[in-house]
NUTI-739615 format. One record per residue: residue in one letter; x, y, z of N, C-alpha, C in turn. Coordinates in steps of 0.02 Angstrom, whole numbers, plus 50000, padded with zeros to 5 digits. Layout:
<atoms>
AXYZXYZXYZ...
</atoms>
This chain:
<atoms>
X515345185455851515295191455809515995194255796X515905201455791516655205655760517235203255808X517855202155812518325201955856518785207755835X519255209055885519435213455859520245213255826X520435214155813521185214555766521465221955749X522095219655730522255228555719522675226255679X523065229855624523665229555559524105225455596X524445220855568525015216455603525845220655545X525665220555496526045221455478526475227955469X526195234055503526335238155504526965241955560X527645243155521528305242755565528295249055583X528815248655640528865253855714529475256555671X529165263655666529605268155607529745274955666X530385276755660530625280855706530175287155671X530205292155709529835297855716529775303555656X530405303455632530425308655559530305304355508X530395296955514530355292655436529255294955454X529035295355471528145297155459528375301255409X528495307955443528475314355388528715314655330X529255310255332529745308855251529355305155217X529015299455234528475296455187527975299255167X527795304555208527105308555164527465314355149X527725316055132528065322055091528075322555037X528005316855007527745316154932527185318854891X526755319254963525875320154964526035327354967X526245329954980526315336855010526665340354958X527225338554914527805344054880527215344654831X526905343454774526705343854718526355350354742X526035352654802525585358054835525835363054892X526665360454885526875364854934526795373554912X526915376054862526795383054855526145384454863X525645382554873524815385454901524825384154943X525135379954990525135377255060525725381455106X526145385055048526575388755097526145396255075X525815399155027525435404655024525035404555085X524725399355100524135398555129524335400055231X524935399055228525305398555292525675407455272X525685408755233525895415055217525415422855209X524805421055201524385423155221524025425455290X524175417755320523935417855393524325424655472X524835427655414525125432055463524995436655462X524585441155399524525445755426523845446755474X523285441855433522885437655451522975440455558X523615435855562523655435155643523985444355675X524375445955628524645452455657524115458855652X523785459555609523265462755600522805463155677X523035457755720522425459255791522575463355826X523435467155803523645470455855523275478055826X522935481255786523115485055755522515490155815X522005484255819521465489155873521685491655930X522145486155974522425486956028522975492256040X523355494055968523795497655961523555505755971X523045506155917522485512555910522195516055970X522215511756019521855514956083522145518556115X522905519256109523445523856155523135529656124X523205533156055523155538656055522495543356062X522155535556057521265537156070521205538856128X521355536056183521305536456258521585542956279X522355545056235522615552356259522385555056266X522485554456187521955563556146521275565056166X520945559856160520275561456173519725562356224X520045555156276519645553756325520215557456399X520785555556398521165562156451521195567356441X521675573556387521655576556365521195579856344X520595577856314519825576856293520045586456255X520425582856208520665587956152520155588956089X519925592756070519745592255999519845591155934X520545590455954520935589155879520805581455888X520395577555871520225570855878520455565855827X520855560455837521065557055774520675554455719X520145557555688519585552855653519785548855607X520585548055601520805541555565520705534355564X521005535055660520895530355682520305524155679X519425525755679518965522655689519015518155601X519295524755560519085522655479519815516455473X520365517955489520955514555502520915505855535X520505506355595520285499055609519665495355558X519415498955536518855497655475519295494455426X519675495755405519975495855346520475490155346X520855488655412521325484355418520755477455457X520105478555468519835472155479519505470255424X519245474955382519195473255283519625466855269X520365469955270520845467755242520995460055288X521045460255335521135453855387520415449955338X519835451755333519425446855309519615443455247X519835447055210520055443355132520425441555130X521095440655183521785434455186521315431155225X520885433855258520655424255315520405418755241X519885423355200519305419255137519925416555121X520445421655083520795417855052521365411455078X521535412155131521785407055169521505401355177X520615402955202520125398155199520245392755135X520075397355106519875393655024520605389455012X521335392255024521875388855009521935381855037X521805379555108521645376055151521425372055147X520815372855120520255368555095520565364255029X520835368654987521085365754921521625362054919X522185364654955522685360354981522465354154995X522055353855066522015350155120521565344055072X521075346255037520675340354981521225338154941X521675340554917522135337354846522555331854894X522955335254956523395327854971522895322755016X522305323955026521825321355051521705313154984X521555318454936521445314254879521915308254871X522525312954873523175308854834523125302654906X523225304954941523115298555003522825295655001X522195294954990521665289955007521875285854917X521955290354874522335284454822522725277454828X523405282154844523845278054861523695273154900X523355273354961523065268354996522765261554989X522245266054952521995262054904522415256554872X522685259754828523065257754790523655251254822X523845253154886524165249554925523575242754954X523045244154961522605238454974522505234554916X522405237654879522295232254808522785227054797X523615225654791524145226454803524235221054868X523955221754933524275217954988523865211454984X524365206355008524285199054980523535195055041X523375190855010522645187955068522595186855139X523255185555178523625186355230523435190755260X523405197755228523395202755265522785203155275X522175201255231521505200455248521365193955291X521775191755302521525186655358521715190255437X521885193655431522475194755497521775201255502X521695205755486521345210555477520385210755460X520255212755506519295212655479519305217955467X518655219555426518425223655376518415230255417X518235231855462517885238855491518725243655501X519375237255524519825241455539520235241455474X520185239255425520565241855363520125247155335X519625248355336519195255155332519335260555370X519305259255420519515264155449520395267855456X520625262655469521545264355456521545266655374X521245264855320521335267055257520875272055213X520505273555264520025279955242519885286055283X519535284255362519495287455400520115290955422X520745289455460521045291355433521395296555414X521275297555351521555302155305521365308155310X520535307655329520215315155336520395317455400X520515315055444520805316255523521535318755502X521945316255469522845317255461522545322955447X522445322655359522585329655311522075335155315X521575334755318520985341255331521075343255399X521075339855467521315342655525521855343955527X522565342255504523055347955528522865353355485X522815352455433522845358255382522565362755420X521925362855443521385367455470521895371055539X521925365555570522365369655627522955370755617X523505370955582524245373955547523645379955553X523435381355510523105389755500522935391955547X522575390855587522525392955659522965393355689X523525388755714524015390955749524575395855721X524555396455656525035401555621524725408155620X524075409155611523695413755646523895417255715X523725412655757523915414655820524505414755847X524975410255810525685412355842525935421155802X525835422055751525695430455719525295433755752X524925432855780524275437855837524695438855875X524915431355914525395432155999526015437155971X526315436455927526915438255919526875446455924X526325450155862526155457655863525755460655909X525545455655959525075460056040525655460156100X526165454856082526735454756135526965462256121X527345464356041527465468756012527185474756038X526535473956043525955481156060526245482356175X526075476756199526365475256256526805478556277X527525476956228528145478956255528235487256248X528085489256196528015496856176527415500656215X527025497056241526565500556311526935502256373X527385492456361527515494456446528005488156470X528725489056471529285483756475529145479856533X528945484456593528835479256644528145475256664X527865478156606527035474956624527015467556597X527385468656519527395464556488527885457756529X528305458556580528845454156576528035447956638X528015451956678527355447856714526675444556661X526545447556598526305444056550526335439756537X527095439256489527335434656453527515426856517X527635429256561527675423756599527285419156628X526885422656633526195419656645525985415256581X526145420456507526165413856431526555409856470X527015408356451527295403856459527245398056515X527075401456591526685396356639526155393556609X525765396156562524995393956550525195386256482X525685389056454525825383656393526325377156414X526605379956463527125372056472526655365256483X526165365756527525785356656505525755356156427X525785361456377525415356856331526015352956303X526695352556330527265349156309526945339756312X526745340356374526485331756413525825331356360X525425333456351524525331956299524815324656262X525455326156211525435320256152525625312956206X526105315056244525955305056293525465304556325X525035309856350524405306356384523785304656338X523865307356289523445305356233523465299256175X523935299656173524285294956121524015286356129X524045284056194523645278056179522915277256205X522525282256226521735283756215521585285056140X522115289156112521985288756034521885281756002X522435279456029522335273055974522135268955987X521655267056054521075261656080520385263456044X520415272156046519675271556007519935272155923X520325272855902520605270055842520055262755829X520205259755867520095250655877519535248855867X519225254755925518465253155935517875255455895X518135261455851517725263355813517895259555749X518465255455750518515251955666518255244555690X518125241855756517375238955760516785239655759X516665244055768515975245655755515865245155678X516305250155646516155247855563516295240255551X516595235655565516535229155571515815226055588X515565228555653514875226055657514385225955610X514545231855580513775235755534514095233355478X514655227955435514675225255371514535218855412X514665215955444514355209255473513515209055496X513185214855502512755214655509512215215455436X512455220555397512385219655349512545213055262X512985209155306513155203355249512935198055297X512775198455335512615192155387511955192055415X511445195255382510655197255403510315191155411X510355187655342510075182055345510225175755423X510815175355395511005171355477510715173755535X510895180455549510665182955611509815180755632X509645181655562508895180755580508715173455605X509165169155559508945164455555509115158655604X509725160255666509815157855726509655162955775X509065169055762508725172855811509615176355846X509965180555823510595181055860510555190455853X509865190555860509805197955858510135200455926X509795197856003509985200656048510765199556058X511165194156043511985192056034512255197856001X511785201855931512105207555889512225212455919X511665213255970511355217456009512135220956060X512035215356088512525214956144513345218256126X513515213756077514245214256071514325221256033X513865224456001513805229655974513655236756038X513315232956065513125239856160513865237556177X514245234256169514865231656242515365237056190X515535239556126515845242756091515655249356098X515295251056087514845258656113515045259256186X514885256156221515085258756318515795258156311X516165253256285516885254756270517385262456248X516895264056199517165269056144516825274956203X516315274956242516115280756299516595280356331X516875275356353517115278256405518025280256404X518025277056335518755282656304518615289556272X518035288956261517985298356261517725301956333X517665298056371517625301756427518305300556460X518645297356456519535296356475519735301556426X519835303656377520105307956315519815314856349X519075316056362518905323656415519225324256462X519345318756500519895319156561520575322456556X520875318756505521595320956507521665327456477X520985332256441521135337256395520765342256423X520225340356450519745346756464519895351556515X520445345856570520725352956599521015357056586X521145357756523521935363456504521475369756493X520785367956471520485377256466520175378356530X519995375656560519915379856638520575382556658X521005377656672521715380156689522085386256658X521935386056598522195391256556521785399656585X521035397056579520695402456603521005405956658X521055401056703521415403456787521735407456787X522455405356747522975409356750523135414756699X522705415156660522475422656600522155426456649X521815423556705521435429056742521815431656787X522355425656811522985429356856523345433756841X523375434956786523955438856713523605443456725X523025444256691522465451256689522555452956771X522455449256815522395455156876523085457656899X523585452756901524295455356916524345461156880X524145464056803524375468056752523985475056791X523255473456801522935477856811523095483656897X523345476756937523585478457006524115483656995X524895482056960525275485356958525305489256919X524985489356859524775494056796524495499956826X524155500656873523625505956919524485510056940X524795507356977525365509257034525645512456974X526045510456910526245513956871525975520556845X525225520356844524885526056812525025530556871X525055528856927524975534456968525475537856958X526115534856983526755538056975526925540556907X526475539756869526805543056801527315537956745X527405531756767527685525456712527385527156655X526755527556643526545526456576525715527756593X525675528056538525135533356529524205528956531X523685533456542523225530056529523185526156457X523305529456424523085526956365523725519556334X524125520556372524595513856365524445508556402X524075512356460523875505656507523165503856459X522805505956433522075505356411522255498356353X522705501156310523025499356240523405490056267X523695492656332523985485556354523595479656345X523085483656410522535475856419522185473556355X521955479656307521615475356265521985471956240X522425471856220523155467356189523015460256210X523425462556275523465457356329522675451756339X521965455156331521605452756317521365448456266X521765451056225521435447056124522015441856122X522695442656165523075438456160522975431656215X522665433456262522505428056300521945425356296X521525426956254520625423056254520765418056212X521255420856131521335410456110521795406656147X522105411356186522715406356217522405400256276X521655405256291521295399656332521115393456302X520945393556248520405389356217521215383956162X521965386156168522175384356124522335375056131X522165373256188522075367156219521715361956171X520985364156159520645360856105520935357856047X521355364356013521595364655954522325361655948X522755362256026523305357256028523095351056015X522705349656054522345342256049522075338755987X521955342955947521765341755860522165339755836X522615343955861523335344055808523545335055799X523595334955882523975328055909523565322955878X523065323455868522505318855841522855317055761X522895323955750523065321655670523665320655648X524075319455715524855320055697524845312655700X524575309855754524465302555767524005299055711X523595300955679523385300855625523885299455541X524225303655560524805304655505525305296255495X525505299455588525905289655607525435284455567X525115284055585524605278055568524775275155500X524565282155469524295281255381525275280055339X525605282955373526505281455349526805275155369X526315271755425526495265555444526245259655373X525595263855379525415258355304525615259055232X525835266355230526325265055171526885261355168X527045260855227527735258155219527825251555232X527075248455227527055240955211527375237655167X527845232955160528055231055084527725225355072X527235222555029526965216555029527625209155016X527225205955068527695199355053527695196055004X527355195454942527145191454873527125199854824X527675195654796527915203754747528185201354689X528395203654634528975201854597529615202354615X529925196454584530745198754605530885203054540X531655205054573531955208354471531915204054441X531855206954384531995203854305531405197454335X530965198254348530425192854347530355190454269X530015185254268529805180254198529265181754187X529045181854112528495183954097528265176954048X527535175254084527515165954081526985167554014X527075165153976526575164253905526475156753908X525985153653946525615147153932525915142053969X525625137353974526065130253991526035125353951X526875123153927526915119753875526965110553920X527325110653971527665103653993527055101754057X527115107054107526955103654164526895107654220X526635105354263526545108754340526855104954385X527375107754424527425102654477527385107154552X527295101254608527465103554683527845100354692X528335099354727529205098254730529255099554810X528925096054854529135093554913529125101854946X528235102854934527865108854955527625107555027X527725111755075527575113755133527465120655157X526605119955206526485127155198526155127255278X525965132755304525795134955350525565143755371X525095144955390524585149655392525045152355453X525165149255491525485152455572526115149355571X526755147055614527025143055612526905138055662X526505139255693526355134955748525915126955723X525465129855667525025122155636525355121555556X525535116355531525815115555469525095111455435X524965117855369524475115755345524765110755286X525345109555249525175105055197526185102555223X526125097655198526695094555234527165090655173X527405091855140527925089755072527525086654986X527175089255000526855088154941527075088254863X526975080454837527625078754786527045079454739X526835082654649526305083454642526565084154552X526205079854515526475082454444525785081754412X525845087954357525245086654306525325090554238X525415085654206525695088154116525135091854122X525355094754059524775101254008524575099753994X523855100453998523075099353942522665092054014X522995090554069522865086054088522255089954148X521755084754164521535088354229521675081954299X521785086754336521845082254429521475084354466X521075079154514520805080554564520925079354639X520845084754678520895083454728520425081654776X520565078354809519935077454856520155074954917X519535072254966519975072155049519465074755101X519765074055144519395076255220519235084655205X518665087155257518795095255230519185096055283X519655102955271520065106255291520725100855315X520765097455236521475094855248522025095655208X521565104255181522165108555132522325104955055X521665102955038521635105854946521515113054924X521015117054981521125121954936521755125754957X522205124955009522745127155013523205126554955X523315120354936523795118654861523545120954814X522925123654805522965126654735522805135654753X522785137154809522765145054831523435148154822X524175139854819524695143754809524985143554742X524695140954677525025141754626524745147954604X524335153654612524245159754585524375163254646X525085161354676525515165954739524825168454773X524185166254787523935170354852524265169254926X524685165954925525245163654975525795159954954X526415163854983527255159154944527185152254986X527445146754960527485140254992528275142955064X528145138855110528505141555158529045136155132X529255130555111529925126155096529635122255044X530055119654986529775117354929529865123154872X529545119754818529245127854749528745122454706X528695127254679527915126254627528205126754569X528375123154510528675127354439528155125854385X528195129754344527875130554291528405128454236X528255124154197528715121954148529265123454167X529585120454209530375120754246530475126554283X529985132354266530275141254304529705141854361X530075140854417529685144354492529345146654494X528605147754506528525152854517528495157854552X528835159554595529135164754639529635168454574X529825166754530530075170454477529755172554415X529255170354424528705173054365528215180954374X528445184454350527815190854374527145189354400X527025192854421526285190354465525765191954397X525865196654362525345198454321525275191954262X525745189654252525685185054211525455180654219X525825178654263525515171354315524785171754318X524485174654338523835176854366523405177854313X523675178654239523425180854196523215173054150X523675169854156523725160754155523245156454159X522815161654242522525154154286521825158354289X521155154954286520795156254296520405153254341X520015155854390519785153354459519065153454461X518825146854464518045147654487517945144054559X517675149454587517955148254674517055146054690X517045142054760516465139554776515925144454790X516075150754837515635156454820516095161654790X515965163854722516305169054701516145174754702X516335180354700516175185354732516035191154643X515335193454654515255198054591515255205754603X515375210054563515505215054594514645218454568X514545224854607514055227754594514125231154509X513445231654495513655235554418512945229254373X513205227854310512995222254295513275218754244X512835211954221513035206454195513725207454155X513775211654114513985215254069514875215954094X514735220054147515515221754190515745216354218X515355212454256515745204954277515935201354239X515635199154185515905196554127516435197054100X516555203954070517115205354061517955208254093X517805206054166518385207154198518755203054184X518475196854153518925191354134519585194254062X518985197554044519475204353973519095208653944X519335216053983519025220353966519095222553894X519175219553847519325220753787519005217253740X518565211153768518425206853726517685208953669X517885205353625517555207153574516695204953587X516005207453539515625203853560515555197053526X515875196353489515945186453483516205183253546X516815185753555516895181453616516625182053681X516305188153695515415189253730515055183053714X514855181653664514345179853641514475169853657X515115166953646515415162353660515395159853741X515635164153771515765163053840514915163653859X514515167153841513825165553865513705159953843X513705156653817513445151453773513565146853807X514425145853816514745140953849514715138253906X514475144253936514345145053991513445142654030X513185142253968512485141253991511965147054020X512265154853974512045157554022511515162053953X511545161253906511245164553828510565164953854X510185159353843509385162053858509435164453939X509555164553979509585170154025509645177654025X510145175753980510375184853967509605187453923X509475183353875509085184953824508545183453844X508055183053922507675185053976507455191553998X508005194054019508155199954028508035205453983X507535210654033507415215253983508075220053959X508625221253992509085224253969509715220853966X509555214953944510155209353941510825208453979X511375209453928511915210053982511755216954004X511535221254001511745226454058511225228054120X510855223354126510515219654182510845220154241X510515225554285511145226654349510885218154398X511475216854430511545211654470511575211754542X511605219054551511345221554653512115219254691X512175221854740512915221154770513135212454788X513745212054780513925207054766513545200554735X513025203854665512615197154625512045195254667X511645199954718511315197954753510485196154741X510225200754677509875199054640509965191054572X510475189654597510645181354545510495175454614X510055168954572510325164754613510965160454603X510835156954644511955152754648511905151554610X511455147854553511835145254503511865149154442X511575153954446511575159854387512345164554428X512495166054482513425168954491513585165154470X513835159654474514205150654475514265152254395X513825154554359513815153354294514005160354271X513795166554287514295171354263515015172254276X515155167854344515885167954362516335161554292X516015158354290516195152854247516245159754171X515755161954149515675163254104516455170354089X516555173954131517095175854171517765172154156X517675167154179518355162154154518395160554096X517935159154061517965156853995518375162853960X517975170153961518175173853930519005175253946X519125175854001519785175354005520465172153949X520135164753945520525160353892521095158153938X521105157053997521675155354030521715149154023X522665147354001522705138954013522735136054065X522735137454121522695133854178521845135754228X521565130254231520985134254275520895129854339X520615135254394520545131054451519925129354485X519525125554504519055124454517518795123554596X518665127354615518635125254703517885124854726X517905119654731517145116154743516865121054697X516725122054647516195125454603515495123354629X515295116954626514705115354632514335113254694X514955113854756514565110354806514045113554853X513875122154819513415123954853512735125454808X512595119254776512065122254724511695114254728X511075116554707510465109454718510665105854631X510315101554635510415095954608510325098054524X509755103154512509635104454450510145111954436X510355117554488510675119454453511285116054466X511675110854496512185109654492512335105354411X511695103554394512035098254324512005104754266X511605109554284511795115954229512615119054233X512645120254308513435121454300513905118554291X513765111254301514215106454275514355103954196X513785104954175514045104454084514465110654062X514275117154103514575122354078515375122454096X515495119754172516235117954191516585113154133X516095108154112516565101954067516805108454008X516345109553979516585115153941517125120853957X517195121753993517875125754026518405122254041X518395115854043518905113154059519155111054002X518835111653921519215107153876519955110953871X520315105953822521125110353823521505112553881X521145113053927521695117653975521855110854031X522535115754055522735110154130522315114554200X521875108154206521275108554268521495105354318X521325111654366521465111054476520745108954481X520385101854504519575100954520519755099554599X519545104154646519195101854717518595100754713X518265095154741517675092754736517405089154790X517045088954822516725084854888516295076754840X516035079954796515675075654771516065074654716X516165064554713516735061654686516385060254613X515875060354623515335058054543515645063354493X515865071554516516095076654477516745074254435X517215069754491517865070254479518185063454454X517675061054423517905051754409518245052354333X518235057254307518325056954229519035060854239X519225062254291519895066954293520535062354293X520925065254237521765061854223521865056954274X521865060554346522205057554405521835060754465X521575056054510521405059554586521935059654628X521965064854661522205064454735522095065354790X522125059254853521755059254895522105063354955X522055068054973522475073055020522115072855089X522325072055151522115071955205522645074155269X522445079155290522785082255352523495082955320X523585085255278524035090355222524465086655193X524305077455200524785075455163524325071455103X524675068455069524415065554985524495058955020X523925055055019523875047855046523905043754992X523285044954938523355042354880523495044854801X523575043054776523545044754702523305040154630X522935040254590523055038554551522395039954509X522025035854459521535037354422520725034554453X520315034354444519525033954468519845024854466X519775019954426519695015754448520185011054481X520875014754462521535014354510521335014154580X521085016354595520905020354665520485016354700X519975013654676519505008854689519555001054695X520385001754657520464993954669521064992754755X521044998854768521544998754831521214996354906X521064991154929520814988254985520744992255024X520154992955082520124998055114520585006255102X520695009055060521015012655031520455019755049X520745025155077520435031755085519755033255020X519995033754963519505034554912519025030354893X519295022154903518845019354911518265020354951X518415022455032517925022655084517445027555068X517765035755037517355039655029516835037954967X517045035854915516745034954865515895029554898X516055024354910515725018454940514935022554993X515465027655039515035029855099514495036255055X514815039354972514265044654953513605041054911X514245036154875513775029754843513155027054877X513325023954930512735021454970512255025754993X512645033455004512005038955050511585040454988X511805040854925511515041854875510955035654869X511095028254877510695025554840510045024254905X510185026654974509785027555019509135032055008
</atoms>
């Protein structure tokens, strides 16, 4: 089942290059994002205003128990907790708007950066953890700090105007206060290293789990069909008790800071209250300064208990942040160079020029491969499986650079040809091709979103696919279910074909087109392939040699080197000769 993997390519970027890479995300919104942080103070200073009010309440009224009574006061805290409510909404609301726009712009770019990174990186990488590193994510970075920046700018403006209220009560009450802050906040210096790699194990484990549930979901059939329910079962419970018991390691290292905090807020409050008494007696300061203190001292230490949680958010989304700047700052390995070439057709030839390639460096998948094929010609390859045909033709539309050797296109490299062009050249009908959700209509025309309906109308045709469409009660726009799942193989096989056609590319590649289709739709997709292949210079991988006897030239490729070469009956006159054997051994199973 799922294994697990994590980004390989993602470089160890010193500590300020994070923030400099997403700053981009951030300037276009910095003035609502600095309102929004500008807001949050009075927001936070405003807590002192009750605590402040009580000195003269406590004098006048309740010692003194004067009649001249302040009735300002009660309408005065009314009025300034009014006002605290409509910077919080409005802060709220800023927050939110901010925090969605570079939210947005991120998960773009990302995007955008996945579309973009070369097949490599999807080999190296399963599905659940590029989902998660490229989506999840984002809402953790940008909506959680955002949320807590406001909170803590809040409360560092609260702490700052109850210290304020504090000191003007009472210089020496406050100095046993504040110290006690400050005893209560020094662990949260240590939180980001003890957290930091519990963060990023369940990072791991939860972008397996989304791995399980697309393997479980694209892999149903199988599962059912070698009974591998309880195997799903399993490796899916062994990820879950995993991911428990890093959130119960993650409660560990965090949950003590609000008991602890509690402790010593309560030590603060009684130290204050112990010597606060001794002052009143002697006359230091007054009831109503001592009254005015504690509540202070109270509203300032109840979030200071709980501010543990919200450190811990922070760190979440700061580590969050790392993550997502690590993957921007991927540079893909298959790119354009400058002044790249922009390839309009092939007039001369294709060659491989003493091509050598390899997936790892440890196994060398194709080993000097000397390879020519004029324009308009088609070649086939064929061979043992996995002895890297479809490797040689995965690298002339750069889905991987050749590691020594080059590939040229009418004399020009292609490592110097733009990718868009190149790509724009070659058209690919791969053995399972992949359709996108939507219907007939949209797959079709990815080949060219522009095309007219004649050349609609052509590429169905050509394709073998006209009375099908014209089956259909809503023809081409006949939805086709996620990845073509409502088509059978040989009806994709034939919209992917139909796909290529429309394209008009001179070079097309064929990778096993037909070897997963029965006998009657394989001779439907096969007249429709001959038809795709006229005019153009044709890549045929083929298992079955009956496909590939009419091609320019075979080549017999095995364990990554080119054994033989030459034409169908060239080939057959070579004495015990590789193509001979295969041909002979399908021949005979056939006439069995």
């Amino acid at each position: 089942m799922s294994k697990k993997t994590e980004l390989k390519e993602s470089p160890q970027l010193a500590f300020g290059q994070h923030y400099k890479i997403m700053w981009p995300f951030v300037k276009p919104y910095i003035f609502r994002a600095f309102l929004a942080v500008i807001l949050c103070i009075p927001i936070g200073a405003l807590d002192a205003v009750v605590a402040l009010a009580l000195k003269p309440y406590m004098d006048i009224v309740l010692v003194d128990k004067s009649d001249q009574s302040p009735a300002y006061i009660p309408i005065l805290i009314v009025a300034f907790t009014f006002i605290q409510g409509a910077f919080n909404y409005s802060a709220t609301y800023l927050n939110a708007w901010v925090g969605g726009k570079i939210t947005t712009d991120v998960k773009r770019a990302l995007f955008k950066k996945l579309l973009f990174l070369e097949p490599s990186f999807y080999d190296k990488n399963d599905s659940g953890h590029i989902i998660q590193r490229f989506s999840a994510d984002v809402d953790v970075a940008c909506n959680g700090l955002i949320d807590n920046i406001r909170l803590f700018v809040s409360r560092i403006f609260s702490s700052l105007s109850l210290i304020g209220v504090l000191i003007y009560n009472s210089w020496q009450l406050s100095i046993i206060a504040i110290l006690v802050l400050v005893f209560a906040l020094m662990p949260l210096a240590r939180l980001r290293r003890m957290i930091k790699g519990v963060i990023h194990k369940t990072v791991q484990e939860n972008s397996t789990i989304l791995t399980n549930y697309n393997e479980t979901y694209h892999g149903n059939k199988t599962i059912a069909a070698y009974n591998l329910q309880e195997q799903s079962y399993n490796s899916y419970s062994n990820v879950i008790n995993r991911l428990f018991k890093l959130t119960v390691k993650m409660v560990q290292r965090t949950a003590w800071m609000t008991p602890m905090l509690h402790v010593v807020a309560s030590v603060g409050i009684g130290a204050v209250i112990g010597i606060g008494s001794y002052l009143i007696v002697n006359g230091t300061i007054t009831s109503g300064n001592f009254v005015s203190f504690i509540t202070a001292l109270i509203l300032l230490y109840n979030p200071i208990k709980n501010i543990g949680k919200n450190f811990s958010a922070v760190q979440v989304s700061f580590l969050a942040i790392e993550r997502i700047a690590d993957i921007l700052n991927i540079t893909p390995t298959i790119a354009d160079n400058k002044d790249a070439y922009t390839l309009k057709g092939v007039n001369k030839e294709i060659c491989f020029n003493d091509v050598s390639f390899a997936y790892n460096p440890e196994v060398e998948v194709l080993k000097h491969i000397c390879l020519k094929v004029k324009a308009g010609k088609t070649v086939a390859l064929v061979g043992n499986s996995g002895g890297g045909k479809s490797t040689v033709v995965s690298l002339l539309p750069r889905f991987y650079d050749v590691c020594s050797g080059s590939i040229t296109i009418d004399g020009r490299d292609v490592r110097e040809i733009s990718l868009e062009s190149l790509r724009n050249n070659i058209a690919v009908v791969f053995q399972d091709n992949f359709l996108f959700s939507g219907t007939l209509r949209d797959n079709i025309l990815m080949g060219k979103p522009d095309a007219t309906e004649a050349e609609i109308n052509s590429a169905l045709e050509m394709a073998y696919l006209k009375d099908f469409v014209a089956e259909q009660e809503k023809g081409l726009d006949t939805d086709i279910g996620e990845r073509g799942s409502l088509l059978s193989g040989g009806q994709r096989q034939r919209v992917a074909i139909a796909r290529a056609f429309i394209k008009n590319a001179p070079i097309v590649i064929l990778d096993e087109a037909t070897s997963a289709l029965d006998n009657k739709s394989e001779a439907v997709v096969q007249k429709a392939i001959d038809n795709l292949m006229q005019d153009r210079t044709v890549f045929v991988i083929a298992h079955r040699l009956s496909t590939v006897q009419n091609a320019d030239e075979i080549v017999v490729i095995n364990d990554g080197e080119i054994i033989e070469q030459g034409s169908h009956s060239e080939l057959l006159q070579i004495e015990d000769g590789a193509y001979r054997t295969l041909y002979n051994a399908q021949f005979k199973s056939r006439k069995q």
